[in-house]
C-alpha positions in Angstrom: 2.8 -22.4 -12.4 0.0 -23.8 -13.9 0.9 -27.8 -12.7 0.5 -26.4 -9.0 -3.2 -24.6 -9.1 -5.8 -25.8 -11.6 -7.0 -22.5 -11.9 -6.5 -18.9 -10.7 -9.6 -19.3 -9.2 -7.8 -21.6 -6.8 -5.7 -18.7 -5.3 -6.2 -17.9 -2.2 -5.0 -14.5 -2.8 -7.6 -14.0 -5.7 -10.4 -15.4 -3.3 -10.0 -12.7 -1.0 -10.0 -9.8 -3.3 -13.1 -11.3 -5.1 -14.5 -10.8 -1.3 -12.7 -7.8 -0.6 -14.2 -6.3 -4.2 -17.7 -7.4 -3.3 -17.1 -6.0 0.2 -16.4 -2.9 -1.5 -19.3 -2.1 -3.8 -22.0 -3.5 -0.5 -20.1 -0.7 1.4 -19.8 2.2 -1.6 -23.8 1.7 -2.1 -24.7 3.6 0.9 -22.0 6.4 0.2 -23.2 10.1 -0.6 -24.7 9.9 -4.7 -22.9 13.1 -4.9 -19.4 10.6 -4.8 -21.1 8.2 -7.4 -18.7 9.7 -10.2 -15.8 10.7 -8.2 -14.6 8.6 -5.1 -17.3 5.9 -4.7 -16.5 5.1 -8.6 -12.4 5.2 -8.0 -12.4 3.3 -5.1 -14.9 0.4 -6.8 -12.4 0.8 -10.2 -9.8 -0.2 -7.8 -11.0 -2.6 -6.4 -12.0 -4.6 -8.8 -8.9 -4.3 -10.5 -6.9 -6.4 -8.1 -8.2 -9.7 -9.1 -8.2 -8.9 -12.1 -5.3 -8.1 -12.8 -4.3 -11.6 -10.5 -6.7 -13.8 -13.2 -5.3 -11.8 -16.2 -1.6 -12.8 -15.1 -2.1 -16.3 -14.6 -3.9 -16.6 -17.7 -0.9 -15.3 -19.6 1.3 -18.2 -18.2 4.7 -16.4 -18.7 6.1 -15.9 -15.3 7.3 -12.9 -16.2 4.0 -11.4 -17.0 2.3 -13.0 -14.3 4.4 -11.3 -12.1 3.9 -8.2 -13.3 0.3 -8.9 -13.4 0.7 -9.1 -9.5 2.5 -6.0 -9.5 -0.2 -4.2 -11.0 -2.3 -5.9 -8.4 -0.6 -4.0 -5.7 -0.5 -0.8 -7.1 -3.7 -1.0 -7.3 -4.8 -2.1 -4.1 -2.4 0.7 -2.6 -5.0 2.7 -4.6 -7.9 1.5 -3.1 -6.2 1.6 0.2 -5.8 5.4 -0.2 -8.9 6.0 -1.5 -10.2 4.2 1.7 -8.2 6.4 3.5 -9.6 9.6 2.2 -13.3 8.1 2.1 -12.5 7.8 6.1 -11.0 11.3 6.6 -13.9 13.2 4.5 -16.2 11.0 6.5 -17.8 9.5 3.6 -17.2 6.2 5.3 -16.9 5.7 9.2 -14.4 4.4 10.7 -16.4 1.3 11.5 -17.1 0.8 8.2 -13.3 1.7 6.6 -11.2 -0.6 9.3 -12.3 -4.0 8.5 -12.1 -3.0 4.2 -8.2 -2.0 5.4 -7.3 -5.2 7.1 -8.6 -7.1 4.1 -5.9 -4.8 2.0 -3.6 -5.9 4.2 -4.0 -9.6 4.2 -4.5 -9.7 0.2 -1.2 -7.2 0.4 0.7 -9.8 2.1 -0.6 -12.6 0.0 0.3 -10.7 -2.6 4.1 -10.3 -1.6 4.5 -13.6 -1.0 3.1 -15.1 -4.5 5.7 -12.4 -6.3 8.5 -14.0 -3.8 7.5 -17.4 -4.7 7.5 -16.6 -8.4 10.5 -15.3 -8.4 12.7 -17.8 -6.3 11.4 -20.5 -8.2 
C-alpha cells in the first residue's frame, strides 16, 4: 500500500474530493442563512468527510482499516449526494449549481469502488 503512493495525498481519488469539498463550501456560501445550521452545515459535514476519512485510512496502514476507511468514504458521499439532492428539490441550490457537485460524486464514487477492488484483490 504504502510502497505504491508516497502519500495519500498522491490519490487521485482524495484529490478530487479535496476539490469536490472546496467546491462545496464556495457553493453552500450563497445558500439561504436560515440553512446555515441545518442543510448547508450537513451537506459541508459530508463533504468534508470523504477525504478524510480517505487520509485517515491510509494513515492507519492496515488494509483492513483502510478499506473500511473507504467504506466510510462512500457512505458518506451517498450522504452528500442526497443532501444535494434535496438542496436541489427545495430549491436551495439550482439545478445549475447542483449538476456539476453530482458528477463530481460520481467520479470520486467510481474512484472510490475501484481503490476498495484493488485493495481487496491484492
Amino acid at each position: 500500500m504504502a510502497e505504491k503512493t508516497g502519500s495519500y495525498k498522491d490519490l487521485i481519488v482524495w484529490q478530487q474530493a479535496m476539490d469536490l469539498a472546496v467546491a462545496v463550501y464556495g457553493v453552500t456560501k450563497s445558500w439561504p442563512k436560515e440553512e446555515l445550521y441545518g442543510l448547508t452545515s450537513q451537506v459541508r459535514r459530508a463533504a468534508s468527510s470523504v477525504p478524510a476519512n480517505i487520509a485517515e485510512g491510509y494513515g492507519r496502514e492496515v488494509r483492513g482499516s483502510y478499506q473500511q476507511f473507504l467504506r466510510i468514504a462512500q457512505g458518506s458521499l451517498k450522504e452528500l449526494e442526497t443532501q444535494l439532492l434535496i438542496a436541489e428539490r427545495t430549491g436551495i441550490a439550482p439545478n445549475a449549481t447542483a449538476a456539476p457537485l453530482l458528477a463530481s460524486t460520481e467520479s470520486v464514487g467510481k474512484l472510490l469502488r475501484l481503490l476498495i477492488r484493488k485493495l481487496s484483490a491484492d
